[in-house]
C-alpha positions as CSV (number, residue, x, y, z in Angstrom):
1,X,-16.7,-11.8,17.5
2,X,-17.8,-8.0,15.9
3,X,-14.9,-6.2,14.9
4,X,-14.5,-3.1,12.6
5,X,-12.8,-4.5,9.7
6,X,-10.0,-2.3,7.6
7,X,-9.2,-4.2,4.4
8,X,-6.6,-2.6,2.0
9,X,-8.5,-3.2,-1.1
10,X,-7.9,-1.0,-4.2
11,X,-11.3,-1.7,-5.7
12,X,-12.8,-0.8,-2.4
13,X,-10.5,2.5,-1.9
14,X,-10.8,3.9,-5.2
15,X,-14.6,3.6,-5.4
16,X,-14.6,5.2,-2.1
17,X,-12.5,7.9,-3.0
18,X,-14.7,8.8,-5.9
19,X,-18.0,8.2,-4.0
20,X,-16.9,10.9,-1.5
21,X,-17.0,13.6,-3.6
22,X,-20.8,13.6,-3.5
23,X,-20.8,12.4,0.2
24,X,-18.0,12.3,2.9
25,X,-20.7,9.6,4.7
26,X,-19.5,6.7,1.6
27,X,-16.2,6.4,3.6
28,X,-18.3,4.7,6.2
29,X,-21.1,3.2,3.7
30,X,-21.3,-0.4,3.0
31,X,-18.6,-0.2,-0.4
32,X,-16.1,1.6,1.8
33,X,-12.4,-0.4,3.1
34,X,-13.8,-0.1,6.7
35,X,-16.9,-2.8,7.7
36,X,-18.6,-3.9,10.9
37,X,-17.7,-7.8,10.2
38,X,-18.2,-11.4,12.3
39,X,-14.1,-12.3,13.0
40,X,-12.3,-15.0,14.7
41,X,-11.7,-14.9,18.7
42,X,-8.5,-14.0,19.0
43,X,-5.7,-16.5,19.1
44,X,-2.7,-16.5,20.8
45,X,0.9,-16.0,19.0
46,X,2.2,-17.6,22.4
47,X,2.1,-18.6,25.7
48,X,2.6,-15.1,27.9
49,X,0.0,-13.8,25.7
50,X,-3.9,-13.0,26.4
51,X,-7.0,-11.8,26.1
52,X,-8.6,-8.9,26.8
53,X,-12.4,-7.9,26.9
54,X,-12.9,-4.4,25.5
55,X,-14.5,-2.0,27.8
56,X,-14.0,1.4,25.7
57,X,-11.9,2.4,23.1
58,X,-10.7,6.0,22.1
59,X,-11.0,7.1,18.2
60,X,-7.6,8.2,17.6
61,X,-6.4,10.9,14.9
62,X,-4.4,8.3,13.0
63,X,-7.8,6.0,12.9
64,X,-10.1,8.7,11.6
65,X,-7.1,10.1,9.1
66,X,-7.5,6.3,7.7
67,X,-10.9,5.8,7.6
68,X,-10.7,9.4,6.0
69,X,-8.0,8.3,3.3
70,X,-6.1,11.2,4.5
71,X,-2.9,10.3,4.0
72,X,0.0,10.1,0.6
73,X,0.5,7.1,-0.8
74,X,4.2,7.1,-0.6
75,X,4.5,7.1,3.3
76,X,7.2,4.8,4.0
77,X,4.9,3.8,7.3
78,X,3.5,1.5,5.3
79,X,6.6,-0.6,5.4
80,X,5.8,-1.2,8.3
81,X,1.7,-2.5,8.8
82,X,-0.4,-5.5,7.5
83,X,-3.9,-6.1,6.3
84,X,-6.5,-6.6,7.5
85,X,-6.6,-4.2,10.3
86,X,-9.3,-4.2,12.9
87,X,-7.7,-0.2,14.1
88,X,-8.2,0.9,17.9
89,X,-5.4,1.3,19.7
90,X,-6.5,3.4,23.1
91,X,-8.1,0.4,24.6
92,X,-9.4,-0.2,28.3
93,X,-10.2,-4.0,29.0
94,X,-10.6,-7.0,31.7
95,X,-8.3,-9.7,31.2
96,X,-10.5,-12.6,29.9
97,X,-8.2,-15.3,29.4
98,X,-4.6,-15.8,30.0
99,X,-2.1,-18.4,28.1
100,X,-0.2,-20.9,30.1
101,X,2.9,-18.6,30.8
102,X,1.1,-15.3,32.1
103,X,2.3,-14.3,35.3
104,X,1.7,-11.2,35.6
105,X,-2.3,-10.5,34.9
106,X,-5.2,-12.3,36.2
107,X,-8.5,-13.0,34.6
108,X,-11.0,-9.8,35.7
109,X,-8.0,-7.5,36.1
110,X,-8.8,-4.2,34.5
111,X,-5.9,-2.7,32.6
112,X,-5.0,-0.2,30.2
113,X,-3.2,-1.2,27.1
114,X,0.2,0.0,26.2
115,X,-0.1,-1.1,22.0
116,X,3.4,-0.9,21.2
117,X,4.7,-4.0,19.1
118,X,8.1,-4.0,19.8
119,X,10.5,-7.0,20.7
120,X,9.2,-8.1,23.8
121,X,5.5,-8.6,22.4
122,X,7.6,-10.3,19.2
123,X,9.4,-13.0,21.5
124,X,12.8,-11.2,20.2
125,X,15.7,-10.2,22.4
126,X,15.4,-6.5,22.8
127,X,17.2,-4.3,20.5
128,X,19.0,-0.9,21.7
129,X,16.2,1.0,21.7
130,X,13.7,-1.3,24.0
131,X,16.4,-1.9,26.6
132,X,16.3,2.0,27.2
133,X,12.4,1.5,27.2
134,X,11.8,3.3,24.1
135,X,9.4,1.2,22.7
136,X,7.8,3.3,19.9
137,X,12.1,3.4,18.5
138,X,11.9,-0.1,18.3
139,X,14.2,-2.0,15.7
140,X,12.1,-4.8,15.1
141,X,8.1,-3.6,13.8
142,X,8.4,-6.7,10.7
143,X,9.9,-9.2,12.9
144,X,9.6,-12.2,15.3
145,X,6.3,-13.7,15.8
146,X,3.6,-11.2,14.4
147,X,2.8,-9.4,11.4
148,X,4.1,-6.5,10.6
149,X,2.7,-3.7,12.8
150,X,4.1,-0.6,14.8
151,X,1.2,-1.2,17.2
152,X,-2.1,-2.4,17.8
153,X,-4.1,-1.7,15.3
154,X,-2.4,-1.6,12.3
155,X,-0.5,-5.3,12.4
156,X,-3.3,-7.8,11.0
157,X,-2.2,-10.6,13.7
158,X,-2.1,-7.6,16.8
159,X,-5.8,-6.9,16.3
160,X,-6.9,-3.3,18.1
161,X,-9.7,-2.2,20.0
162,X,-12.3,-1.4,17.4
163,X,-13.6,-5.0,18.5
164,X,-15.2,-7.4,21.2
165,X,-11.9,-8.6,22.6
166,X,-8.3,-7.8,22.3
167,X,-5.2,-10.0,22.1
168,X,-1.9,-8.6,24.2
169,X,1.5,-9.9,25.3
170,X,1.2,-9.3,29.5
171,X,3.7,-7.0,29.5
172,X,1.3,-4.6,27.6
173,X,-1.3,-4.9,30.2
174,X,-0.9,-1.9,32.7
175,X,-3.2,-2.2,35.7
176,X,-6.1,0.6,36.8
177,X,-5.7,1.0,40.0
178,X,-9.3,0.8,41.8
179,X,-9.9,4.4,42.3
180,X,-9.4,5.2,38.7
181,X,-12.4,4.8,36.2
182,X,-12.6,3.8,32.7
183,X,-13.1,7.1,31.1
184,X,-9.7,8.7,33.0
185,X,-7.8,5.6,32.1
186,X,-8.7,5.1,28.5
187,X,-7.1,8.7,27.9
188,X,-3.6,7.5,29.4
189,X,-2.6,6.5,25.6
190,X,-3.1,10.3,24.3
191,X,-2.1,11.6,27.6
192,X,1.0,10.2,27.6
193,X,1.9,11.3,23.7
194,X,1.7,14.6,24.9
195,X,3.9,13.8,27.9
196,X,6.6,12.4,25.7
197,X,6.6,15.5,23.9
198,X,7.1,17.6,26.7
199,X,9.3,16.0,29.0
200,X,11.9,15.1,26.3
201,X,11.6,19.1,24.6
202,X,10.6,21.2,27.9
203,X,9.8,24.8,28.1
204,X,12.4,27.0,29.5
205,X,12.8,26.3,33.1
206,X,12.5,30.1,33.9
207,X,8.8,31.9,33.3
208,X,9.1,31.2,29.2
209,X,6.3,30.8,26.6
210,X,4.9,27.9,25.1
211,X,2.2,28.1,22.3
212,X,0.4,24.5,21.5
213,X,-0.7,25.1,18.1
214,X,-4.0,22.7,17.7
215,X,-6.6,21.8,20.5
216,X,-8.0,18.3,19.3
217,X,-7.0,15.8,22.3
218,X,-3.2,15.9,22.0
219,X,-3.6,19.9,22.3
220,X,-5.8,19.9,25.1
221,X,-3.8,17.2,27.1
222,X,-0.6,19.2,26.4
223,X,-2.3,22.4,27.6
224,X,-2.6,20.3,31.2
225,X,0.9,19.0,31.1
226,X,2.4,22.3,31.1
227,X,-0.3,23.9,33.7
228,X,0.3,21.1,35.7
229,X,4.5,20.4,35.3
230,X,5.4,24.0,34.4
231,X,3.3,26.3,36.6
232,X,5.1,29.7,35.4
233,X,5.6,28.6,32.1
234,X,2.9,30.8,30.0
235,X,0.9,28.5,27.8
236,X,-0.9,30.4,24.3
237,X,-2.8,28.0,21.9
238,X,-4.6,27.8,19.0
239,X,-7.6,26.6,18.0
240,X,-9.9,25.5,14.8
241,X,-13.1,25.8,17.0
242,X,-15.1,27.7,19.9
243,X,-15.5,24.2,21.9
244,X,-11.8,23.8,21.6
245,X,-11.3,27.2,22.8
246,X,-13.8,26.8,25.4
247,X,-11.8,23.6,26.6
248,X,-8.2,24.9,26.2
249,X,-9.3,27.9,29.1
250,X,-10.3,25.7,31.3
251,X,-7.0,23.3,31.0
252,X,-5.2,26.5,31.6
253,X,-4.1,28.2,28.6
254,X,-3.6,31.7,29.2
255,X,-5.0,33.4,25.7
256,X,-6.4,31.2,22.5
257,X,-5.8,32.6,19.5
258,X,-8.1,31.6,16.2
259,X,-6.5,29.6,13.7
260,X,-6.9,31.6,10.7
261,X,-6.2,33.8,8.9
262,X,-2.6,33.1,9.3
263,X,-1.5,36.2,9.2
264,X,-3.6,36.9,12.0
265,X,-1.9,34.1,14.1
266,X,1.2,35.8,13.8
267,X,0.2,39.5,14.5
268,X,-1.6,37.8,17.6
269,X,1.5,35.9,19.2
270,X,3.4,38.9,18.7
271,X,0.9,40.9,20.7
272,X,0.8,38.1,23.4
273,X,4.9,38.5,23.6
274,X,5.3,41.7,23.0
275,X,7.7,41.6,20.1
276,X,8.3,43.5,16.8
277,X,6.7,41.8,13.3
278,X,8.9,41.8,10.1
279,X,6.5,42.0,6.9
280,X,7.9,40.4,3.8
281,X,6.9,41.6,0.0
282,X,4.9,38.9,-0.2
283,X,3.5,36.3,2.2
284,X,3.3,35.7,6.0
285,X,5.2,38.1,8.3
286,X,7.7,36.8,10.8
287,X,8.4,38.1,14.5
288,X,11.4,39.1,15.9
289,X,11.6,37.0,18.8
290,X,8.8,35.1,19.1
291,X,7.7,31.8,21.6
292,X,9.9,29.3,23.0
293,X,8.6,26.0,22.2
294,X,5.7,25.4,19.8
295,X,3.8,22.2,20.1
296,X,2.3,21.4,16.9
297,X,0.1,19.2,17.4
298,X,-1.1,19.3,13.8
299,X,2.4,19.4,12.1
300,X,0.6,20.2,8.4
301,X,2.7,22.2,6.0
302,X,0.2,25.3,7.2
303,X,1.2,25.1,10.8
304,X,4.9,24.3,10.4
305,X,4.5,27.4,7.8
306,X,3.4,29.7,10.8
307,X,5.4,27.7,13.6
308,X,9.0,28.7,12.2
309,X,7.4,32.6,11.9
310,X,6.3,32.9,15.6
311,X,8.9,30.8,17.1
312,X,11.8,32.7,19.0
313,X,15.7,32.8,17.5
314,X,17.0,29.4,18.5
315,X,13.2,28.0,19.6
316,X,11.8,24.6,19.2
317,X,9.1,23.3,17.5
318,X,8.1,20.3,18.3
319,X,6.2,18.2,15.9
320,X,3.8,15.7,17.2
321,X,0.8,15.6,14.6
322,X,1.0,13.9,10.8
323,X,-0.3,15.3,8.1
324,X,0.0,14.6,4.5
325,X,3.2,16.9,3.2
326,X,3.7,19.8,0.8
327,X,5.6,22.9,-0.2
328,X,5.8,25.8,2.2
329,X,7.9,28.6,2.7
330,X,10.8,27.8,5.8
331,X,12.9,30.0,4.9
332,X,13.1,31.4,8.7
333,X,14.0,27.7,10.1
334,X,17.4,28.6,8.8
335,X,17.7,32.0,9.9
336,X,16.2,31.8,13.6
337,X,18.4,28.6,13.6
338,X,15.2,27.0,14.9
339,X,15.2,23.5,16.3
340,X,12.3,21.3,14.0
341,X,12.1,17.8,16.1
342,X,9.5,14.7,15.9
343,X,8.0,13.3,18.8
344,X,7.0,9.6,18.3
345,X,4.6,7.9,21.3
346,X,5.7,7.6,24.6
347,X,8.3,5.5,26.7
348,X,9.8,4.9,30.1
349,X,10.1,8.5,31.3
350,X,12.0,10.4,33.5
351,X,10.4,13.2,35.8
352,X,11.6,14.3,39.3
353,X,14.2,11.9,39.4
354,X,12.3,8.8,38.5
355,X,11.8,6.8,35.1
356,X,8.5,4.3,35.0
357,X,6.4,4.3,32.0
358,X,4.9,7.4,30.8
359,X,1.2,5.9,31.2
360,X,2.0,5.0,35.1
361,X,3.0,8.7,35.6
362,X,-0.5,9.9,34.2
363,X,-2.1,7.0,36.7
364,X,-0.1,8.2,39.2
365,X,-1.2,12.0,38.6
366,X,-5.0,10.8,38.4
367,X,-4.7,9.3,41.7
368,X,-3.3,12.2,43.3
369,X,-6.1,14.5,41.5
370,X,-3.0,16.3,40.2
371,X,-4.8,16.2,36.3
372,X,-8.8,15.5,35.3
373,X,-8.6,15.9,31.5
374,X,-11.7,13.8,31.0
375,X,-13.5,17.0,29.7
376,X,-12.4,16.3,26.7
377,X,-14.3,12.9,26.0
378,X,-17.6,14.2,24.0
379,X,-19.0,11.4,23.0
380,X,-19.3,7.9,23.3
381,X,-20.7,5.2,20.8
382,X,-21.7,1.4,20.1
383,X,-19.5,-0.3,18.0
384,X,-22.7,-0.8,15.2
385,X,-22.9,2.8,15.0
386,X,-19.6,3.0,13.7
387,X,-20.9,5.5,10.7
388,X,-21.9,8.0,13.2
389,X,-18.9,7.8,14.9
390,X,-16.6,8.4,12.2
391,X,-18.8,11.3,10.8
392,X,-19.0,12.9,14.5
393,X,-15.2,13.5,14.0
394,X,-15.4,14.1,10.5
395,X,-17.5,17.4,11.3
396,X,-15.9,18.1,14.6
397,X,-17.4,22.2,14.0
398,X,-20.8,21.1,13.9
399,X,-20.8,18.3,16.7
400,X,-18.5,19.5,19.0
401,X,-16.4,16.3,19.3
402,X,-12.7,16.1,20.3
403,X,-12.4,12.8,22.1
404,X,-15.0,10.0,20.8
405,X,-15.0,6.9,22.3
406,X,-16.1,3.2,21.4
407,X,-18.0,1.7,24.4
408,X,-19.1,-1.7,25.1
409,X,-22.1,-0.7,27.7
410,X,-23.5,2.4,24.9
């Protein structure tokens, strides 16, 4: 079968590296680690495994940051993954073939796929964290019977959807209800990171502020949540583009404020909350007061950098984006005694006094026409014009993209 191909080789990497500073298009040209390449079907690593067909696949952040090389070397992820990756982890499919021991799928079942590798998919007993059904905590990512691999995509047995067909354990497999199309359903992965983030670290209950700093697809998606969850919770964002502006509006932020300067970020939120602005000697001012929650969605050492100055005394920021680290200035993370927390996937979650899996509630919100976030898909692709689809989010100014898609019928 055609699968984009990752392979983790330094020849291939470092020639890359050095071709790209004459063009950013040799991270997709034929020396680079990524290649459009004839693989094996699938097999099985056991019995209540199977396979699916790919119908469309969603281009991630974390796949275009490693196509990119944008990452540090020292990440102690990579403790955790095995070569050779075929990425793609926001994958809609038809079950093609089941093993002996599925009972839970049939073949020409439409499903979503849930990509965590955790125990269950391992043939482990489940550790502490999956009995609680928090699957992206699990204890077990280098053990039982795959390669190492936090989730589709990056484990080299656990192939992702950047391919023709799909291997999954059955308990991955989440079905589409009927009356839900591929294009809402293949955003349930993204949809439900955001979820995570805002169910476990919630705005204030009464009529608070929330700023989502970034409006790629977990910004945009996050905007929605709160519209939808937190009706008088007042939602600010920012935003690198006019699309994403454009888009953020009509989710339901209530003002979008330009990314840079900094400075200006600041001055603005303070405007939006009407508080005053301290003004240092040197370097960006702080409020005092500020938002309640911030949702960086980025999380580089330029957002954190503005998120602990806008952020109220004894705020949250909530950190759901990865970007390679450096030195800034948090001096005010002390002093507001802000609260700086990760937010890792998504799990079982509980909302209005019931727990299923975070992608079931965005089914379940689909269905009742509670959310339509498919806005945000921009553009879709064949799989053998990969390049294009890689440089489409590379330049995301000049093509307007925020959520591209792979798809098998382009």
């Amino acid at each position: 079968m055609r699968a984009l191909v990752f392979e983790n080789s330094l020849p291939r990497l470092a020639l890359t590296k050095i071709l790209s500073q004459f063009s950013p298009r040799a991270f997709v040209g034929g020396l680079a680690p990524i290649q459009l390449l004839e693989i094996d079907e699938p097999t099985l690593p056991a019995d209540d495994w199977l396979v699916l067909e790919t119908r469309l696949c969603g281009v991630c952040g974390s796949d275009s940051k490693q196509v990119f090389m944008n990452g540090a070397i020292d990440n102690p992820m990579t403790s955790m993954i095995s070569f050779p990756q075929v990425l793609g982890h926001e994958v809609v499919g038809v079950v093609d073939s089941v093993g002996p021991a599925v009972r839970a799928r049939r073949v020409g079942e439409r499903v979503v796929l849930n990509p965590w590798l955790s125990c269950a998919t391992r043939g482990l007993p489940l550790c502490e964290w999956c009995q609680q059904g928090e699957l992206a905590q699990c204890l077990n990512f280098t053990s039982g019977q795959l390669t190492p691999g936090i989730h589709h995509g990056n484990s080299s047995q656990a192939t992702g959807g950047f391919a023709e067909r799909v291997p999954a354990h059955e308990s991955q497999c989440l079905p589409i209800p009927d009356d839900i199309s591929d294009e809402q359903a293949v955003l349930a992965d993204p949809f439900s990171v955001s979820l995570h983030a805002i169910l476990h670290h919630p705005p204030s209950e009464e009529a608070g502020t929330a700023l989502v700093y970034g409006c790629g697809t977990l910004g945009l998606l996050a905007i929605a949540i709160l519209r939808e969850l937190y009706p008088r919770t007042r939602v600010l964002a920012v935003a690198r583009y006019d699309h994403q502006a454009r888009l953020a509006e009509k989710l339901g932020a209530e003002r979008v404020i330009a990314h840079e300067p900094a400075a200006a970020v600041v001055h603005a939120v303070a405007e939006a909350v009407g508080v005053g602005v301290h003004t240092p000697w040197r370097g960006l001012p702080m409020l005092n007061g500020g938002v309640d929650v911030v949702y960086d969605t980025v999380t580089s050492p330029g957002t954190l950098e503005v998120s602990v100055r806008i952020a109220r005394t004894r705020g949250t920021i909530v950190a759901l984006g990865v970007e390679p680290p450096k030195r800034f200035e948090w001096t005010p993370l002390y002093f507001k005694e802000l609260s700086l927390v990760g937010s890792n996937a998504f799990a079982i979650e509980e909302h209005a006094g019931r727990r299923q899996h975070a992608m079931e509630w965005y089914l379940e919100w689909v269905r009742e026409r509670r959310v339509d976030v498919t806005p945000i898909i921009t553009h879709r692709f064949a799989l053998d014009d990969y390049g294009n689809a890689f440089m489409t989010c590379f330049d995301q100014g000049a093509s307007g993209a925020v959520k591209v898609l792979f798809d098998r019928f382009a």
